[in-house]
DRENDO-1510 file (C-alpha; in Angstrom, 1 decimal, always signed):
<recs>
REC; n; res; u; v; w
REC; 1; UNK; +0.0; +0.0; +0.0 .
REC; 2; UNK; +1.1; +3.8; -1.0 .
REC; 3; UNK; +0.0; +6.2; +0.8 .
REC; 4; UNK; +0.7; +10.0; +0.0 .
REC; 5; UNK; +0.1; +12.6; +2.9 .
REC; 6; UNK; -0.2; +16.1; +1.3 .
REC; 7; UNK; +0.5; +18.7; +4.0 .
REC; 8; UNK; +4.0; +18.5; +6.0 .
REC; 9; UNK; +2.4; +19.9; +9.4 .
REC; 10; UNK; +2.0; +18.8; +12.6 .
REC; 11; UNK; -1.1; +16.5; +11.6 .
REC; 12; UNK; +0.5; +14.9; +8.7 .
REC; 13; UNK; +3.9; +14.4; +10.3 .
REC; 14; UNK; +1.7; +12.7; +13.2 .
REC; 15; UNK; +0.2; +10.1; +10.9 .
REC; 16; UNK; +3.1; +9.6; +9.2 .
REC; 17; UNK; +4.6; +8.5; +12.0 .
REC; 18; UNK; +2.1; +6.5; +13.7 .
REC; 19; UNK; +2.2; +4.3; +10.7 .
REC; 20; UNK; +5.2; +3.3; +10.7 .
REC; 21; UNK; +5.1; +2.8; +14.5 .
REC; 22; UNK; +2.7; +0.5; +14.3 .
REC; 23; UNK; +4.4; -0.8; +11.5 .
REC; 24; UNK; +1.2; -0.9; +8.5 .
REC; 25; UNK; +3.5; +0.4; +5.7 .
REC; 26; UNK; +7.4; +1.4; +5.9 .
REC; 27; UNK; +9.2; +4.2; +5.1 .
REC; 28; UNK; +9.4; +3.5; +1.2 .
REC; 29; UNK; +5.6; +3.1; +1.1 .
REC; 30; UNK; +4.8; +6.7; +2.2 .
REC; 31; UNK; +5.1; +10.0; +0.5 .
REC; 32; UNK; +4.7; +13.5; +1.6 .
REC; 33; UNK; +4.1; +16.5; -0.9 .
REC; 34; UNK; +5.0; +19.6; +1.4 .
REC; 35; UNK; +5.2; +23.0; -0.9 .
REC; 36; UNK; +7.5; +24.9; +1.2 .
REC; 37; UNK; +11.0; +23.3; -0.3 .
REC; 38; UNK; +12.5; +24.6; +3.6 .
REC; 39; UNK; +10.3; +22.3; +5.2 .
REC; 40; UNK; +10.6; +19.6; +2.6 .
REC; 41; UNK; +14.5; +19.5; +3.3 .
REC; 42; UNK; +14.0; +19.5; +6.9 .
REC; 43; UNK; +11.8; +16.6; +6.5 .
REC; 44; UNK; +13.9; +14.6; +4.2 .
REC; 45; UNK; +16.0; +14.2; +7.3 .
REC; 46; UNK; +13.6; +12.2; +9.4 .
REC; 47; UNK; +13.3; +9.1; +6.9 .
REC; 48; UNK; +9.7; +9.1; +7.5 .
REC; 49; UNK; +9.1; +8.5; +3.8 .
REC; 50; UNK; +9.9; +9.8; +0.4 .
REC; 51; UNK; +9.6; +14.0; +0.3 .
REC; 52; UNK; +8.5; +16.2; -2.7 .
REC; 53; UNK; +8.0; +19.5; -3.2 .
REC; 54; UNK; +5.6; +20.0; -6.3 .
REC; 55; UNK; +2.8; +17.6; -7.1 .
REC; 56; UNK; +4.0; +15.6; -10.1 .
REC; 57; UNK; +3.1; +11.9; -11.5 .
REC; 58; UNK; +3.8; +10.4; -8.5 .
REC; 59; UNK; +0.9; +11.1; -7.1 .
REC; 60; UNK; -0.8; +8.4; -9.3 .
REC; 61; UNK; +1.2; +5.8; -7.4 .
REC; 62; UNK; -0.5; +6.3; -4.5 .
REC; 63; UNK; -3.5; +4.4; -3.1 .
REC; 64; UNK; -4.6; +6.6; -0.3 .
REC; 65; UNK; -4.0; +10.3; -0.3 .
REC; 66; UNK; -4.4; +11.8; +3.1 .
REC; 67; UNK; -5.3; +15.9; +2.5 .
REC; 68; UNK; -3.5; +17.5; +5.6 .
REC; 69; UNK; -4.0; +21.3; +5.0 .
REC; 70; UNK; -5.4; +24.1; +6.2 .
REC; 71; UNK; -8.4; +24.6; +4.7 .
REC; 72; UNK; -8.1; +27.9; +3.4 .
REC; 73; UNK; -5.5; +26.5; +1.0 .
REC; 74; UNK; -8.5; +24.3; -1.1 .
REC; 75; UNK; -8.3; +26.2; -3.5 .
REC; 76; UNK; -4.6; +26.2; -4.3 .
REC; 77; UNK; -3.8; +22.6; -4.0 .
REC; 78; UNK; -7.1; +21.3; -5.9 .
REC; 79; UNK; -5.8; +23.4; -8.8 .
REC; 80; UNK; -2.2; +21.7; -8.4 .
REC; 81; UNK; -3.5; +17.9; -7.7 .
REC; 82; UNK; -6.5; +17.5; -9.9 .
REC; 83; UNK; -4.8; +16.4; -13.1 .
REC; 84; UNK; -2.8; +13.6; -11.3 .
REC; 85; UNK; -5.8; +11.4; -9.6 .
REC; 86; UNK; -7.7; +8.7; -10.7 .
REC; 87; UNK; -11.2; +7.3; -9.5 .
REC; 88; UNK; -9.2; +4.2; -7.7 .
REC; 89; UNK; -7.5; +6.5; -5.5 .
REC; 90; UNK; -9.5; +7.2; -1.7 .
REC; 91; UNK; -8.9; +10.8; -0.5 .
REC; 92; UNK; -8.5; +11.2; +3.2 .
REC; 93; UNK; -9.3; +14.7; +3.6 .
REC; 94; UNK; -8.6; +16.3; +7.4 .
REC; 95; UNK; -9.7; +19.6; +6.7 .
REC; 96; UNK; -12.2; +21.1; +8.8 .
REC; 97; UNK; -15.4; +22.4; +7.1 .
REC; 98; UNK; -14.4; +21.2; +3.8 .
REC; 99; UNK; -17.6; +19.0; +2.8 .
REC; 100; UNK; -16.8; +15.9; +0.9 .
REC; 101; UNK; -18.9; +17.1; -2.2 .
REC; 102; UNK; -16.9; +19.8; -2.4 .
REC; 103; UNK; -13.7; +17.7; -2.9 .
REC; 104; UNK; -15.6; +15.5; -5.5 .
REC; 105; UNK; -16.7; +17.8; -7.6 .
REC; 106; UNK; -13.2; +19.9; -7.2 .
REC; 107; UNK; -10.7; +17.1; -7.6 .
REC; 108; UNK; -13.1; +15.6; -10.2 .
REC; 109; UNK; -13.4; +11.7; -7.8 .
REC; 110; UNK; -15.9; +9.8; -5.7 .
REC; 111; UNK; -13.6; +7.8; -3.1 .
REC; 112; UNK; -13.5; +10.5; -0.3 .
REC; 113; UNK; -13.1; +10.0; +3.6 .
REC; 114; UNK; -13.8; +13.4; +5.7 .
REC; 115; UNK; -12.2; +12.5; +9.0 .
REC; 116; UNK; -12.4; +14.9; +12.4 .
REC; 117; UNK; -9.3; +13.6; +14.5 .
REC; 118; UNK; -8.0; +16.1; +17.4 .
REC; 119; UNK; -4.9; +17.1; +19.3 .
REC; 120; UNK; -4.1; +14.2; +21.2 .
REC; 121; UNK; -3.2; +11.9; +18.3 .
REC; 122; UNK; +0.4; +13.1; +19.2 .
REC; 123; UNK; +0.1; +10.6; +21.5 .
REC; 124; UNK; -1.8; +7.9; +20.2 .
REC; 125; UNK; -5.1; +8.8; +22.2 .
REC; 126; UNK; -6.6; +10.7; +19.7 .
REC; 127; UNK; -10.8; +10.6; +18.9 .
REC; 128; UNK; -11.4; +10.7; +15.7 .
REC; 129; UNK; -14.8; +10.9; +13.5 .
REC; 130; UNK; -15.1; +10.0; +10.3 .
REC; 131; UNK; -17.5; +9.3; +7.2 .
REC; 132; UNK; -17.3; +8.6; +3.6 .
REC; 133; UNK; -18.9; +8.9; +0.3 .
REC; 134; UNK; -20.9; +5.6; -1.1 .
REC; 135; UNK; -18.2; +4.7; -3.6 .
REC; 136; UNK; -15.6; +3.7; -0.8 .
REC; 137; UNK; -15.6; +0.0; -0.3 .
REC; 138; UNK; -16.0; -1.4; +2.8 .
REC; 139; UNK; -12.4; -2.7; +2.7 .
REC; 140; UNK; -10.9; +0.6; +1.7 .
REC; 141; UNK; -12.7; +1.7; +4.7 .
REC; 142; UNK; -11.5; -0.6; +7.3 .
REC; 143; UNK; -8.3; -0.4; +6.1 .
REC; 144; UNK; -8.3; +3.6; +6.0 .
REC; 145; UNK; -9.9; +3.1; +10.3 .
REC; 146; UNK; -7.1; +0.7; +11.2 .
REC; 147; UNK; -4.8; +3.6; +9.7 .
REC; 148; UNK; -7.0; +6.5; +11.8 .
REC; 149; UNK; -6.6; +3.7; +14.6 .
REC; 150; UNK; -3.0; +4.0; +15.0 .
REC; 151; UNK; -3.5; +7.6; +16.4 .
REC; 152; UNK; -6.0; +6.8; +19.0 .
REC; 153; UNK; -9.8; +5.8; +18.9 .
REC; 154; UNK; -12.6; +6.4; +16.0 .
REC; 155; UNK; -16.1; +6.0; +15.4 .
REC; 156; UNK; -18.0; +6.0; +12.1 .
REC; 157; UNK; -21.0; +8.0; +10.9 .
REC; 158; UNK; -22.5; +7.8; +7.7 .
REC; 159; UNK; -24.1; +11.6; +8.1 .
REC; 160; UNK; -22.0; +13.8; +7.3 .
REC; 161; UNK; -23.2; +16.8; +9.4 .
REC; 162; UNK; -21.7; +14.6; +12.3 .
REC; 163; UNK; -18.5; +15.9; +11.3 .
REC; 164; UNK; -19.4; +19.4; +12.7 .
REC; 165; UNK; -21.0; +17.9; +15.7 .
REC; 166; UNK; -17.9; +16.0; +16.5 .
REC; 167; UNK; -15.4; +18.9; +15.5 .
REC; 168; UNK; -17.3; +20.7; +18.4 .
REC; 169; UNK; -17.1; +18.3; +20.6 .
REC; 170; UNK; -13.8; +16.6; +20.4 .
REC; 171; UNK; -11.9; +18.4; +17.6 .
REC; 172; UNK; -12.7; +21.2; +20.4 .
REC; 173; UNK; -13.0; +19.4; +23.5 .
REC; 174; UNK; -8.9; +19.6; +24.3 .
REC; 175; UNK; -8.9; +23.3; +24.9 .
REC; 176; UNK; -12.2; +22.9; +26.6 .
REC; 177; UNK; -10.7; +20.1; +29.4 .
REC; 178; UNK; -7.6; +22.9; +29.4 .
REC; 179; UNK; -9.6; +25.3; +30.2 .
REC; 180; UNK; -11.1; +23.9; +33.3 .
REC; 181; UNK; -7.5; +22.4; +34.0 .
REC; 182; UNK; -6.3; +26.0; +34.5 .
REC; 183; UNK; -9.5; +27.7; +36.3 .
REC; 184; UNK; -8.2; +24.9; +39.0 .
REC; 185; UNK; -4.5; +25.6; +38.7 .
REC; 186; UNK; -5.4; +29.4; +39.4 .
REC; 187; UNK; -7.8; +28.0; +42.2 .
REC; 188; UNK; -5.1; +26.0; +43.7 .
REC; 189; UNK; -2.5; +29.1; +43.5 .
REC; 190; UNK; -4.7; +31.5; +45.2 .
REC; 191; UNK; -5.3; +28.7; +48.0 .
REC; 192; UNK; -1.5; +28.7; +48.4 .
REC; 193; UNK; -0.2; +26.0; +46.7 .
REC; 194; UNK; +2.5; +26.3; +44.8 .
REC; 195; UNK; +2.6; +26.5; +40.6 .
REC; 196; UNK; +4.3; +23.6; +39.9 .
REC; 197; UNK; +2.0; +21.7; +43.2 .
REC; 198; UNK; -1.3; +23.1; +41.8 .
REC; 199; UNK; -0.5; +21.7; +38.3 .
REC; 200; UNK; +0.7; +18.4; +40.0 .
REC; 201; UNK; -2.5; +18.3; +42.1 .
REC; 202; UNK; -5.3; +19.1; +39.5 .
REC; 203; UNK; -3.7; +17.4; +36.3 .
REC; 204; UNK; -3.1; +14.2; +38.8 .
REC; 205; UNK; -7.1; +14.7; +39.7 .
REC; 206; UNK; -8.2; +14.8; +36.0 .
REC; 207; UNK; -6.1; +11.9; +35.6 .
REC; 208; UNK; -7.0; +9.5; +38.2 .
REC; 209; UNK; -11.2; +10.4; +37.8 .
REC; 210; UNK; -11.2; +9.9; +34.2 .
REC; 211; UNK; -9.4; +6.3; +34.3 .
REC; 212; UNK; -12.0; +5.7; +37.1 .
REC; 213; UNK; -14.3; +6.3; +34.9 .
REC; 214; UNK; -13.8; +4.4; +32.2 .
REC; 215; UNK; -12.9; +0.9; +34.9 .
REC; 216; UNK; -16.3; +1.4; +36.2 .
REC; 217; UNK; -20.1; +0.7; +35.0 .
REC; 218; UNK; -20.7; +4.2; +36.6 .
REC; 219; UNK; -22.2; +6.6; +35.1 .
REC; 220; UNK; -21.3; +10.5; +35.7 .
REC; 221; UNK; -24.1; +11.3; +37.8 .
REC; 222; UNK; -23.2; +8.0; +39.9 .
REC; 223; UNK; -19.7; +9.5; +40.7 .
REC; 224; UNK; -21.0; +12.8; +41.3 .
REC; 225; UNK; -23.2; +11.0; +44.3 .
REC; 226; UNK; -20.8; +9.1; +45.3 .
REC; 227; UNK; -18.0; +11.9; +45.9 .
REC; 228; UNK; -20.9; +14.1; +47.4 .
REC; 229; UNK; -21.9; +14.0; +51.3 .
REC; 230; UNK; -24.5; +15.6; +52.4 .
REC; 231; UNK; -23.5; +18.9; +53.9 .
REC; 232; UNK; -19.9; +18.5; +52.6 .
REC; 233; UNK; -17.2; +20.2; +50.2 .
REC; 234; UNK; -18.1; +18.7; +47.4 .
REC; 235; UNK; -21.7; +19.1; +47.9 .
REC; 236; UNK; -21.4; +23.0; +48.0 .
REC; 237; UNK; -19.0; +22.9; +44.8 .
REC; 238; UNK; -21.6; +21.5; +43.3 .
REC; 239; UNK; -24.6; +23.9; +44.0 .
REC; 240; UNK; -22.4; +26.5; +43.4 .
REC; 241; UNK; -21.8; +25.0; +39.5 .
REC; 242; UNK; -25.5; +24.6; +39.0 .
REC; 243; UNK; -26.3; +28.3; +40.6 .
REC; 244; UNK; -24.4; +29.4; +38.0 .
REC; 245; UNK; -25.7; +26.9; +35.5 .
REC; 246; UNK; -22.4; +26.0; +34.5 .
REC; 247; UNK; -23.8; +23.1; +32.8 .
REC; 248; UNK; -26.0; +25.6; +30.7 .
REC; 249; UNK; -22.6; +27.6; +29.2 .
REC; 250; UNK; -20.5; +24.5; +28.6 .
REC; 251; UNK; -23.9; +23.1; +27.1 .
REC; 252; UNK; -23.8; +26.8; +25.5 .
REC; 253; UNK; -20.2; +27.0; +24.6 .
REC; 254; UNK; -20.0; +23.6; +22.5 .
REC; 255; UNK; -23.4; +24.5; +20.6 .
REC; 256; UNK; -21.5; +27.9; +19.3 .
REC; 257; UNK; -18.6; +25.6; +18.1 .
REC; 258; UNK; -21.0; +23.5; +16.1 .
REC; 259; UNK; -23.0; +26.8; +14.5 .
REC; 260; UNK; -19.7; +28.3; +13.7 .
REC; 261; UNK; -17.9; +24.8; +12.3 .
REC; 262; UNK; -21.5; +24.9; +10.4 .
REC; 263; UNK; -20.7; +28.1; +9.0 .
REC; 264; UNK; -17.1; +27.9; +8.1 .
REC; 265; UNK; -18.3; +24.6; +5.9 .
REC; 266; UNK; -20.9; +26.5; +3.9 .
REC; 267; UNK; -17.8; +29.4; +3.6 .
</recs>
């Protein structure tokens, strides 16, 4: 199998290297197209696969080609790929908002993957969400999941709109957990811990719950009981949150990140 990863970023390097971690293809069976010829030279070092600069006839060798760019840059790299591809080929395409029809009809195919991965598959634990257009095979498509695999977790959808749902959930759910990591830290500080102790403490809290969490049959709301005594800390922690409705912005928060990755897809 030949798979081409256009886009020599953070994402693309990432899936280059969990393949060959988990040892699907070698180095001599990937590819990378990376515009900047800086970049390509700094990546030519890695042996993480054969570097280019310019799209060319290679890219006809390939059997999956995994579109890692910003999606501003459509435009640009449909004009410079198009006249290579072939209707055999399946296009991986990690760009947020960038519908799957739109890649059809630019790039002139009808094997296309749309795939919502976040941050964490820079170490393996990513969650990923993807779909596909009808003209995939199942096999393309379970060997393209074992590939998303490598990088963490993944669930399927065959509606599309998904996508945006899952891009505001877990495509924006890291900066979300951080976010209530450091109200915590800040907490911690002003209670007189130390920097470095308040990190230790609350990251070491977020850690140990969610592992509970996934060794139990618990649900949430269980947990939330259990940790809760009747006229104790947590109790008032609690009906402080829901005074606030801090349920209601979170709730609130993640709905604006689906109506805006709604909007940057019909953009």
């Amino acid at each position: 199998m030949k798979i081409l990863i256009i886009g020599g970023g953070s994402m693309g390097i990432t899936y280059a290297k969990s393949f060959l971690s988990s040892h699907i293809v070698n180095p001599e069976g990937i590819m990378i197209l990376e515009k900047s010829e800086e970049k390509a030279t700094e990546l030519r070092q890695k042996n993480i696969g054969t570097v280019f600069s310019a799209p060319e006839k290679f890219i006809k060798d390939a059997d999956l080609i995994i579109l890692a760019v910003k999606p501003q840059d459509t435009t640009l790299l449909f004009d410079s790929i198009k006249g290579f591809l072939d209707n055999q080929q399946v296009l991986l395409s990690i760009m947020a908002g960038v519908k799957m029809q739109t890649i059809c009809d630019s790039l002139n195919v009808t094997k296309v993957i749309r795939a919502m991965p976040n941050l964490a598959t820079q170490i393996g634990k990513s969650m990923t969400v993807f779909t596909s257009t009808n003209d995939v095979t199942r096999i393309e498509l379970v060997t393209v999941q074992n590939l998303i695999n490598t990088t963490g977790k993944s669930i399927y959808t065959d509606n599309e709109p998904m996508i945006d749902a899952a891009t505001a959930i877990s495509g924006s759910g890291p900066a979300y957990v951080m976010y209530f990591i450091d109200s915590l830290v800040q907490s911690a500080i002003e209670m007189g811990f130390s920097p470095s102790e308040a990190e230790l403490l609350v990251v070491q809290t977020f850690r140990g719950t969610t592992d509970l969490y996934r060794q139990s049959n618990l649900s949430t709301q269980e947990w939330i009981k259990k940790v809760s005594s009747k006229g104790g800390t947590t109790e008032a922690a609690i009906k402080a949150f829901e005074k606030s409705q801090l349920s209601d912005l979170i709730q609130s928060g993640a709905k604006s990140a689906l109506k805006r990755a709604i909007a940057l897809g019909k953009s």
